[in-house]
MMTF fields as JSON, N, C-alpha, C and O atoms, coordinates in Angstrom:
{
  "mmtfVersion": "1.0.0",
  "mmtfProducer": "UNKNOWN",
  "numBonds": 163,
  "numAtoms": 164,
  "numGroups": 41,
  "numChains": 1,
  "numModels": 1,
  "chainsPerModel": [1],
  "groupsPerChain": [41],
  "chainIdList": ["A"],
  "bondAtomList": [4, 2, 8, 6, 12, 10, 16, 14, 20, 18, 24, 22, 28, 26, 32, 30, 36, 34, 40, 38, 44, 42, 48, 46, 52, 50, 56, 54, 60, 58, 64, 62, 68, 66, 72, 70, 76, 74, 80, 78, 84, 82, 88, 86, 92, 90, 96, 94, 100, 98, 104, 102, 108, 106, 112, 110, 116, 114, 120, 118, 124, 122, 128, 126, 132, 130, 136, 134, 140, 138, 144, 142, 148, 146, 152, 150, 156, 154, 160, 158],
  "bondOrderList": [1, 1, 1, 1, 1, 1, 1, 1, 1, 1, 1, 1, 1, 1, 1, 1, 1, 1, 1, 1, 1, 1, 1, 1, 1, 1, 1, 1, 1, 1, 1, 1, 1, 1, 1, 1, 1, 1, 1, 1],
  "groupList": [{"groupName": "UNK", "atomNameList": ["N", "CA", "C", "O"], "elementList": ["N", "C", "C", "O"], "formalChargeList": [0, 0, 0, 0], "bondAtomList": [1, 0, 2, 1, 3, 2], "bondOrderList": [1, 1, 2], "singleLetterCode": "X", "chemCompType": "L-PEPTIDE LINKING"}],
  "groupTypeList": [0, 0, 0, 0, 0, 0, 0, 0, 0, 0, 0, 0, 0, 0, 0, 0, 0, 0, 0, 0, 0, 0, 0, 0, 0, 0, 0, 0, 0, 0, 0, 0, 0, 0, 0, 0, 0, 0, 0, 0, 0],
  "groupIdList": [1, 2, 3, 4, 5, 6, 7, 8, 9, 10, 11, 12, 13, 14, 15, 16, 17, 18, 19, 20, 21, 22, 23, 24, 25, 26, 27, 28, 29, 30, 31, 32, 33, 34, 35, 36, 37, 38, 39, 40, 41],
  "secStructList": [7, 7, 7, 3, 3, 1, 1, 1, 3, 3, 5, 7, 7, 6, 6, 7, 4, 4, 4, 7, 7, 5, 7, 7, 7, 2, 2, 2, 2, 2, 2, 2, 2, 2, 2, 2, 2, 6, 6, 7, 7],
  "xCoordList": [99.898, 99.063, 99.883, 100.829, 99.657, 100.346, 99.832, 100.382, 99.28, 98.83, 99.408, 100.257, 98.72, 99.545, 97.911, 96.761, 98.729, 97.347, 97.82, 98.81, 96.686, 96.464, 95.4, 94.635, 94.984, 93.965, 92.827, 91.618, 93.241, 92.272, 93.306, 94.44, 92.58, 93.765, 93.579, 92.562, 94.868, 94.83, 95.481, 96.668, 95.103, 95.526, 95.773, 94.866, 96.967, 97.144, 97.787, 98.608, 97.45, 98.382, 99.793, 100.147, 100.623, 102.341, 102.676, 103.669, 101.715, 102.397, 102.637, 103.628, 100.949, 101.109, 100.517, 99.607, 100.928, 101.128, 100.742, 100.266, 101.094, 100.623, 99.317, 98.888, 98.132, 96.657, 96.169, 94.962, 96.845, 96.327, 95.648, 95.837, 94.978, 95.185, 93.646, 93.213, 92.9, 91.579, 91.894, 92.829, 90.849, 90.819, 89.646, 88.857, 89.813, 88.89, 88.729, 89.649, 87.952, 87.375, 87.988, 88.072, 88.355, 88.259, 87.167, 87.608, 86.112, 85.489, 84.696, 83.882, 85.212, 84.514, 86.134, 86.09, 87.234, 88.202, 88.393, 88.726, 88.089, 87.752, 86.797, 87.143, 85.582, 84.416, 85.118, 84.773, 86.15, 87.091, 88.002, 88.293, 88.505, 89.21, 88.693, 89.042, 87.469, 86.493, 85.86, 85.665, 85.556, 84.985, 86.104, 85.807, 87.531, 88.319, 88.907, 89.451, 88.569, 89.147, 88.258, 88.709, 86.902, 85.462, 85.316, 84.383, 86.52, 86.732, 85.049, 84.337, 84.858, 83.693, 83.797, 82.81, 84.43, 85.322, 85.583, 86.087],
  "yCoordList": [117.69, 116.702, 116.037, 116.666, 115.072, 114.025, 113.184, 112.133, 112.952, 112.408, 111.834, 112.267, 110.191, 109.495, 108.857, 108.487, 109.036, 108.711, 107.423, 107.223, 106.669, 105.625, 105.345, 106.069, 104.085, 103.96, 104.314, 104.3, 104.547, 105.846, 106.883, 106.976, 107.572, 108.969, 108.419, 107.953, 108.578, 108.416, 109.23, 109.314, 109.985, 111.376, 111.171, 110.701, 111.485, 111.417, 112.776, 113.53, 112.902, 114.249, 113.58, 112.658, 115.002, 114.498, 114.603, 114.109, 115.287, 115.364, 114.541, 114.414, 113.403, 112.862, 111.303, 110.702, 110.917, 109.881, 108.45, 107.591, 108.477, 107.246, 107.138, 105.995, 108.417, 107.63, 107.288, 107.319, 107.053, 106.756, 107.257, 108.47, 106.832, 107.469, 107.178, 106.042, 108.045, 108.059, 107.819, 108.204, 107.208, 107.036, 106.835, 105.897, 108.345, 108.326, 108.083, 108.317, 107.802, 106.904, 108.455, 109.56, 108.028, 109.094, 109.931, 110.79, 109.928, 110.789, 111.619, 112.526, 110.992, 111.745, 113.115, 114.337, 112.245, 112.949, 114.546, 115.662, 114.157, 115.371, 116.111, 117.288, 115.787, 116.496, 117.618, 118.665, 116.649, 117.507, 118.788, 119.727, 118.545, 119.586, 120.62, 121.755, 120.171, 121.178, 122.441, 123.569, 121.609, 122.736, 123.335, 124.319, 122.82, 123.535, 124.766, 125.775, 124.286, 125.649, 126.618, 127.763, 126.454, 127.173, 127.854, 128.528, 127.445, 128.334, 128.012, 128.86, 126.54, 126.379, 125.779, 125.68, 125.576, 125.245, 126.547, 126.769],
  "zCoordList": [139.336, 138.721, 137.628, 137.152, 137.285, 136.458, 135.423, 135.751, 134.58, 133.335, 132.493, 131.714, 132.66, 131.941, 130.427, 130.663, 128.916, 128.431, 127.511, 126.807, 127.836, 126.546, 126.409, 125.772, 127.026, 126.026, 127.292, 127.061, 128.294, 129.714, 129.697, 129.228, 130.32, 130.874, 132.213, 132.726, 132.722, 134.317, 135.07, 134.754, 136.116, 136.816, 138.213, 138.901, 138.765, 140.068, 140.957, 140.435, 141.91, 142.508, 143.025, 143.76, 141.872, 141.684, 143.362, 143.897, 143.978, 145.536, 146.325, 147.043, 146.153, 147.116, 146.353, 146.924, 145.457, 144.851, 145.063, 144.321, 146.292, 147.662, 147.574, 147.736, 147.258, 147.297, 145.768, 145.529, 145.022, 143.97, 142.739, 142.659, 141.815, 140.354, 139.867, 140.056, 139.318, 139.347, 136.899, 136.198, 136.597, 135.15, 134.114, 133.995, 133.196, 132.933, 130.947, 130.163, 130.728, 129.228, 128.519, 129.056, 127.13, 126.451, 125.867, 125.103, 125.982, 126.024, 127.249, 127.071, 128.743, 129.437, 129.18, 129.036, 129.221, 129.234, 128.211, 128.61, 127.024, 125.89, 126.833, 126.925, 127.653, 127.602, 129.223, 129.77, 129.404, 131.022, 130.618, 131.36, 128.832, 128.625, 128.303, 128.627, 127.373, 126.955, 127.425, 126.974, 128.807, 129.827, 130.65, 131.327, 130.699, 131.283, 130.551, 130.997, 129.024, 128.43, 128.276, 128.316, 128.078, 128.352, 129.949, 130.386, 130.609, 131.768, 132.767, 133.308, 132.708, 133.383, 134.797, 135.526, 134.98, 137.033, 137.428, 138.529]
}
């Protein structure tokens, strides 16, 4: 995975690059780390 941030975060898989890059606002983005470190996925 690959993350590029400014003023979106935008995320693509480093694998396969070719389908493109999904981007999200900074605060849905905070609310993605939040629960990833809360071990909620």
């Amino acid at each position: 995975m690959e993350v590029a941030e400014g003023t979106v975060t935008a995320v693509r898989d480093s694998q396969n690059r070719h389908l493109g890059h999904v981007e999200f606002g900074a605060p849905e983005w905070q609310a993605f780390l939040q629960d990833l470190k809360a071990d909620r996925f």
